[in-house]
N, C-alpha and C positions, 0 to 999 in steps of 0.2 A: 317745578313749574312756578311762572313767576306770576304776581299779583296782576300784572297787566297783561303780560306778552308769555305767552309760550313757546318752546323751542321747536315746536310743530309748525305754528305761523311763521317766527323766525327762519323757518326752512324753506316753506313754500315761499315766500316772500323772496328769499334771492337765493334759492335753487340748491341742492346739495353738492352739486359740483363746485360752483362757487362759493358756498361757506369753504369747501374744504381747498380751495386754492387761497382763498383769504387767510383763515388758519392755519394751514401749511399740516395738519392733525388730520385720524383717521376715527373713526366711529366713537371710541368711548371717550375718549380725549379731546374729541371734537363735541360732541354733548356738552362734556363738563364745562370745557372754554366756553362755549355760547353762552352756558345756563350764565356763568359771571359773567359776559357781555351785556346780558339782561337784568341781571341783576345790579351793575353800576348803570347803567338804564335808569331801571323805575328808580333807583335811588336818589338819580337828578330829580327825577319827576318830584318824586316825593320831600325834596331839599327845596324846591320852589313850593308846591301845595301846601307843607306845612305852615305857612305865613296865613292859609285861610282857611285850612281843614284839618282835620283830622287823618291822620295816614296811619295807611295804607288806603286807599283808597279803594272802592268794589271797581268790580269793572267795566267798561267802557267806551264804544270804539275807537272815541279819541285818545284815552287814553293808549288804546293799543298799537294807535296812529304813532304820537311822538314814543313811545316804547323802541316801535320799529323805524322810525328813522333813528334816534339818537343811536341804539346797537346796531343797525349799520355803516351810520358813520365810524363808530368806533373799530368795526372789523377792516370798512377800510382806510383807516388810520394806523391799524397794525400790520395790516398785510403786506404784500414783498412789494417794493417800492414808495415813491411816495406822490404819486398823485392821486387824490381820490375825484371822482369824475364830480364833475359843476354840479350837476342834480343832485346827487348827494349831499353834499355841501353845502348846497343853498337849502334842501330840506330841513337839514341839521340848525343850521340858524332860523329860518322858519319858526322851527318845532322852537327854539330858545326862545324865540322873539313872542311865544305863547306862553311860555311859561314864566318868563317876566311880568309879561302882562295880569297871569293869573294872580299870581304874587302880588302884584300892584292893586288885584283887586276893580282889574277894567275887563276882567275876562272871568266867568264863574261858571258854572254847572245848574247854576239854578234849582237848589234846593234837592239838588239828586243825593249828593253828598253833606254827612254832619260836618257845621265849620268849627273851628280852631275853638277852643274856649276863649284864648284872648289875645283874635284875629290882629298880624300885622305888628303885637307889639316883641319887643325884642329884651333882653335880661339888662339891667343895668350891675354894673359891679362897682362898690364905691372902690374911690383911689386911695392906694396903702401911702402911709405918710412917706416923706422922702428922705429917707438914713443919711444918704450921702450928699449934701449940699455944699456949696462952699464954706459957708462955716464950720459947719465939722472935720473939712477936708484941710483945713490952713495951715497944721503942722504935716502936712505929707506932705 
């Protein structure tokens, strides 16, 4: 079961006929598949949120919102063919275009969740000297 979305919602959300036409998989196989659809899921989730919170994040219904679009886009991004229908799609960006925004810091939770210890900044790594420059390269 994942932090946001479970494979239960995930079901009822778009039907177990069509998980398993999307998956092309039959009952245990079709679990385990999903469970990793949801799992790179919250992952995004949680690659955008970490810039302001702390993750794993509790849960949420928004959260459970971009959960289940981002892993349905993804099933049908895998599934037999390749058109994935417009509403899809446009959910899918949607749901990014929120979590950019959370990341940015124009879009929050309002105190529901602990934030980042040090929100928005990013690692610096200083630069190793440079071995190979022209001067040392002159007799090659």
């Amino acid at each position: 079961m994942g932090n946001y979305l479970s494979y239960e919602v995930l079901e009822q959300r778009i039907t177990r006929s069509r998980l398993e036409a999307l998956c092309n998989l039959k009952e245990n196989d079709l679990v385990l598949f999903s469970e990793l659809v949801i799992e790179r899921a919250e992952s995004l989730i949680d690659g955008y949120a970490s810039l302001r919170y702390r993750t794993p994040l509790g849960r949420d219904p928004l959260l459970e919102e971009w959960a289940l679009c981002i892993a349905e886009y993804e099933l049908y991004k895998r599934g037999p063919g390749s058109d994935i229908p417009e509403k899809i799609r446009r959910s899918y960006q949607d749901t990014l275009q929120c979590l950019q925004e959370l990341a940015a810091g124009k879009l929050s939770f309002n105190g529901k969740f602990q934030t980042a210890e040090h929100p928005g900044k990013s690692l610096f790594v200083s630069e190793r000297e440079n071995v190979f420059d022209p001067d040392s390269m002159k007799e090659y």
